[in-house]
N, C-alpha and C positions, 0 to 999 in steps of 0.2 A: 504494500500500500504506500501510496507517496505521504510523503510528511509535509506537509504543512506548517510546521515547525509551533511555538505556544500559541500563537491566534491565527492566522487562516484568514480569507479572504472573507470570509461572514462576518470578521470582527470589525469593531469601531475601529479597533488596535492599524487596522490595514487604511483604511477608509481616512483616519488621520494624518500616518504618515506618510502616505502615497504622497504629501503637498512638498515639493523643495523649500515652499516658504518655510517650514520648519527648523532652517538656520537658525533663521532669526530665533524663533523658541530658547536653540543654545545660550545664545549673550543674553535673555532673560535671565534664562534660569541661573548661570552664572552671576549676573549682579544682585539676584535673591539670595543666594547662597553664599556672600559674601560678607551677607549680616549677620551671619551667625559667628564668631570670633576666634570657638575652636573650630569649628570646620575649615573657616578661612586656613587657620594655624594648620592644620591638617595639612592642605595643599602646599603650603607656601613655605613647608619645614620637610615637606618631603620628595618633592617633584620638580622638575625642570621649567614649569610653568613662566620664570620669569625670562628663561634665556633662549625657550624654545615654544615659545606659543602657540605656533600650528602646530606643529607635532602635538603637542597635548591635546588640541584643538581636534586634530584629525584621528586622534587614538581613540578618543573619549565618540566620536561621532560614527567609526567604527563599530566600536562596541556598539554603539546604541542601532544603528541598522542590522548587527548580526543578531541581537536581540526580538527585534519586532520582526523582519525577513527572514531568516536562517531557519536551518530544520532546528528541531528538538534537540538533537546531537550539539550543533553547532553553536546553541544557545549557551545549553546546558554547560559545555567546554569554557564559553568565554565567560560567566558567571564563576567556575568554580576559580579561573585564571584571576580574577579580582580578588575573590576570596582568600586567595593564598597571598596575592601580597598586601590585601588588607591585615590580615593576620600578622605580619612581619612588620609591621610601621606604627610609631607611636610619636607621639606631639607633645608640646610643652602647652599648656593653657597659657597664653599673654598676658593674661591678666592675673590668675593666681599661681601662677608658675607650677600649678600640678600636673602630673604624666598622667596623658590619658591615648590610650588603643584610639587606631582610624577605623576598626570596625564593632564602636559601640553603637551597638543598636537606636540610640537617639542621634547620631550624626547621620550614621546608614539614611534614616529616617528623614531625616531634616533634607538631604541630598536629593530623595527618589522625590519627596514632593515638588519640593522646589521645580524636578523640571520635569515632572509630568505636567505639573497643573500650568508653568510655562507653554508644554504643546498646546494642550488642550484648550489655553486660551488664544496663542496666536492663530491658532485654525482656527478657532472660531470667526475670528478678528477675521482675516483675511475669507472667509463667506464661506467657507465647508461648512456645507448643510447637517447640523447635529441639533436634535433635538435634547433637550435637556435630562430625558431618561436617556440617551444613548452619552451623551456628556459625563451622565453619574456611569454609565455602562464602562464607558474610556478608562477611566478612574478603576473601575473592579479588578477589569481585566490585566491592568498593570500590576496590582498584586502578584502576578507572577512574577513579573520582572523583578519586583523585591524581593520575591524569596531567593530569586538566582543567586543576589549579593547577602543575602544571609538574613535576612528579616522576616518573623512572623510574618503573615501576610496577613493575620486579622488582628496587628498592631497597624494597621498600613489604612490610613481612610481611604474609604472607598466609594466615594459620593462629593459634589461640590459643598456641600453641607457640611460635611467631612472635616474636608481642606479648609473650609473657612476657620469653623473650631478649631482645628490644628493651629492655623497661622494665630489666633488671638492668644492662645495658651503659651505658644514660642515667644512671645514679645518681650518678657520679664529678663530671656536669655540674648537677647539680640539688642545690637549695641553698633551706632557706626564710630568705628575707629580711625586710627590714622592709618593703619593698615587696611581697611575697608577701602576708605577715598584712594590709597595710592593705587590700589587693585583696581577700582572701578577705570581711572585714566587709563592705568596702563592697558586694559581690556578697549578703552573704548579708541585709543591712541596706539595700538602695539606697532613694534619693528615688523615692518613690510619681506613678505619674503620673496626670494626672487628679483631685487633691486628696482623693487615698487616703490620704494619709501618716498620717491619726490614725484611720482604721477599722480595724477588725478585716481587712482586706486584709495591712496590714505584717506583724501577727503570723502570719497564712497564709504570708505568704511565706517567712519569719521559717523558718517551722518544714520547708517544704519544701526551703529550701536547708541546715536539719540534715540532713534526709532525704538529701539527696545528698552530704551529707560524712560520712554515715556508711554510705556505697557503695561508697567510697573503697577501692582497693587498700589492702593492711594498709601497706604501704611509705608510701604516700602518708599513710594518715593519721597514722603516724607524726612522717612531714614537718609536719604540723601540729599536734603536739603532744596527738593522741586516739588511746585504745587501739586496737592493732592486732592483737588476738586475733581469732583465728579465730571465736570464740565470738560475737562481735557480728556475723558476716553473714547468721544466721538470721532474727534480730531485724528486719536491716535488710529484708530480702526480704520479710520480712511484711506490714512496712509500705508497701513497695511495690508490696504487690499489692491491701493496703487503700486504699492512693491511686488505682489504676487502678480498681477497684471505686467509687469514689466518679465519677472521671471519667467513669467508663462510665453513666454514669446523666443524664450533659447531651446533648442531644439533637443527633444527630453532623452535622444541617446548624451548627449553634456552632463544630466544632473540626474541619469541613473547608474549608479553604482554596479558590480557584477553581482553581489550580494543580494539586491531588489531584480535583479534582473533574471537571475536563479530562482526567484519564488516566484514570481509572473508565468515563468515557463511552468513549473512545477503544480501551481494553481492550474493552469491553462488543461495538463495532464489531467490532474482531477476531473476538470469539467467537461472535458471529450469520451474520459471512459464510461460511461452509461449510454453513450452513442455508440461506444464500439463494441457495446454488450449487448445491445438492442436486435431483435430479428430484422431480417430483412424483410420487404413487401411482399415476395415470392415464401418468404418462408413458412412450414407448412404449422396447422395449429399445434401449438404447447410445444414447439422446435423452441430450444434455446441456447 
């Protein structure tokens, strides 16, 4: 039987990521998860992040395609490969100078929302059509993805309702530091690679990582210091679906990976075999 790998073309899980505009999701999720202090400490004490930013960029974006596309196997492998060097990595809290594990279940945690409820919102923003049971649906089904990296799955909300409670109850722990602000520039200003750094490439980027700080829960963007009225998420939505309208016009062998490209065939398999099991018109009754 072909594998479909944890969600399958019936899922929201598919239906969501199918959009490129999903980049942008990343640099949300990223400047969400940057207010939390040891998480930040986490990255920023154990990873290459400040000297190699795509590369982390493109590791972390990997995972996340082999994840939602990839068989079961292939999930399954690249979850346990986190796990193991979760396991191995420990961090200094900045603030009370305590050692704490990169796979405590409340970081785990703090991380997988931050950039689910990121996708979930920039698709939305950009006009994939979800209704708000399949929105809480999005949210379920990534419980799998939490368990790959080591999390209960019913410590893991599972509903917008969820997430929200989640993010009010987190606030007491989240803090913008000075290590917050210099992450936030350096994410939304990084070293160009490939000897982009003085094209008009930086100022795109430049402008896209506004884009995503002005997606920002109102809470959050308060954390950094920009209006958190209500009144600016129309604006931001707009632009967001002006971005996706822009993406949608590069020709989609560009912004499919081999990975997505592997499960479209492998889908495609599934939905031909009940044709190729089917009798023919000549064929005689109850021949099967």
């Amino acid at each position: 039987m072909t594998d479909l790998g944890l969600f399958g073309p019936s899922s929201v899980t598919w239906k969501v990521h199918g959009e490129p505009i999903l980049a942008l999701a990343g640099l949300r999720a990223l400047f969400v998860q940057s207010l939390h202090p040891r998480a930040l400490a986490g990255v920023l004490q154990n990873s290459d992040f400040r000297t190699r930013p795509w590369h982390r960029l493109e590791t972390t974006a990997t995972y996340v395609v082999t994840v939602i596309f990839g068989t079961t196997a292939e999930a399954e492998a690249a979850g346990a490969r986190v796990r193991a060097v979760h396991s191995r990595l420990r961090g200094t809290d900045p603030r009370t100078g305590e050692r704490f594990r990169l796979d405590e279940p409340d970081l785990l945690r703090w991380v997988h929302v931050a950039e689910v409820d990121s996708f979930l919102d920039i698709a939305r923003r950009a006009g994939v059509t979800l209704t708000d049971a399949e929105a809480d649906g999005y949210l379920r089904e990534q419980r799998r993805a939490a368990a790959l990296v080591g999390l209960d799955p019913e410590t893991v909300p599972g509903s917008r309702a969820e997430v929200a409670a989640y993010y009010e109850q987190m606030q007491p722990q989240l803090a913008t530091t000075r290590e917050t602000v210099e992450s936030m520039l350096f994410m939304a200003v990084p070293p160009m690679p490939y000897g982009l750094g003085w094209t008009p490439a930086r100022g795109a980027f430049a402008g896209v990582a506004a884009l995503a700080m002005s997606t920002l829960p109102a809470w959050a963007r308060r954390r950094y210091g920009l209006p958190g009225i209500a009144a600016a998420d129309p604006a931001a939505s707009v632009a967001v679906r002006l971005l996706r309208a822009g993406v949608s016009t590069i020709p989609r062998r560009f912004v499919e990976g081999p990975i997505y490209k592997s499960a479209m065939k492998r889908a495609e398999l599934v939905a031909l075999a009940p044709l190729a099991r089917a009798p023919g018109p000549d064929a005689a009754p109850g021949a099967s």
